[in-house]
Residue, then its C-alpha position, 0 to 999 in steps of 0.5 A: x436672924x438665927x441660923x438655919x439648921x438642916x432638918x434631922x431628917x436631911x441629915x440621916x437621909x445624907x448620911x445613908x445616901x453616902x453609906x450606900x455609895x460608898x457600898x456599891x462604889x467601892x467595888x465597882x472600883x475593884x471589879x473595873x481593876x481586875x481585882x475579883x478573885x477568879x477560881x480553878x477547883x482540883x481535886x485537892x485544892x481551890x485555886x483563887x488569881x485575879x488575872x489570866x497572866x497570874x493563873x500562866x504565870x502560876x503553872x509556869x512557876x510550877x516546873x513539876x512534871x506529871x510522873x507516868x511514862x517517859x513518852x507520855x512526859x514527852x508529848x506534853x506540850x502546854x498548848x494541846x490542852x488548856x490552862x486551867x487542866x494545866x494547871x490542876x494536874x500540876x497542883x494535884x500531882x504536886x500535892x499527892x507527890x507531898x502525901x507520898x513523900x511524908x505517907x500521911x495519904x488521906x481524903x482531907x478538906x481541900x486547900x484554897x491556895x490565894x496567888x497574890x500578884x506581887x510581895x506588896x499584896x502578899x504583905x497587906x494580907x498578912x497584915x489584914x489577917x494578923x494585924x502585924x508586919x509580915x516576916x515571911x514569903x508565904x505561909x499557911x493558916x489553919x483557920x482559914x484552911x488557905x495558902x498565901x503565896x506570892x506569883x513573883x517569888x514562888x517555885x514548886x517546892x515552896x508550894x509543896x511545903x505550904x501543901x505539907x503544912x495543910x497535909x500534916x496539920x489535917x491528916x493526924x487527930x491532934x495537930x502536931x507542935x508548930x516545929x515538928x509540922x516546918x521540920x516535916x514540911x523542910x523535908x517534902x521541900x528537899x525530897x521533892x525531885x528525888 
């Protein structure tokens, strides 16, 4: 008796059937992992976390107080507004402290700003887009007009220099040398609190 093959028709049927299982699976798997981007736009940025914890831990992380009058910084209390409005006039007084501190204010296309939940994830995604081993603890990319931080190692000054990196490489006509926007960006870092 000769063997039975499986109709052509079979096989394509299977293989689409697989295809479209793996399609609407595989992020079903993320969404039941918490792993959705969730979003808080600002005025100059586009804020992207996967849980509420990260976006507390994010502002917590921020330590930057909003300039104005002393009384006002005084009767601040995180609790009588809410996390979100926390955190957008954190990042916007942050990133207008930069453009003050390197005088290049100019409306620019906003920032996206990705919070990665620890050094593992930051790591796959600089691997992901550069297809290399990643040497830094956060960095900005151009291309994609983004700023890839890491919620565990992070402090207000570290985002103040990758928001200078956007500022300076979107405020002049020519992009400057890679050495003159990290020499501009060190000096919002060290000038921050002063």
């Amino acid at each position: 008796m000769p063997p039975y093959h499986f109709p052509e028709k079979f096989l394509i049927s299977l293989y689409v059937w697989l295809l479209l299982l793996l399609f609407f699976c595989i992020p079903c798997t993320d969404a039941a992992n918490g792993l959705d981007w969730q979003t808080v736009e600002t005025k100059y940025t586009i804020i992207h976390y996967r849980t509420q914890e990260e976006l507390e831990k994010f502002s917590d992380k921020i330590r930057y107080r909003i300039e104005g009058p002393v009384l006002k910084g005084f009767l601040f209390f995180r609790g009588s507004e809410d996390l979100a409005t926390t955190v957008v006039k954190k990042v916007d007084a942050l990133f207008e402290k930069a453009q003050q501190i390197l005088d290049m204010r100019k409306n620019i296309k906003r920032v996206t700003i990705n919070i990665h939940h620890d050094k593992e994830q930051l790591h796959q995604a600089y691997q992901d887009i550069y297809n290399k081993p990643c040497p830094v603890r956060a960095w900005y990319e151009y291309a994609h007009t983004t700023i890839y931080i890491n919620i565990n190692d992070m402090h207000e000054g570290m985002l103040a220099h990758e928001m200078a990196h956007h500022i300076i490489d979107n405020y002049f006509l020519v992009r400057p040398p890679s050495a003159t926007s990290e020499i501009l960006a060190r000096y919002v870092d060290s000038h921050l609190k002063k």
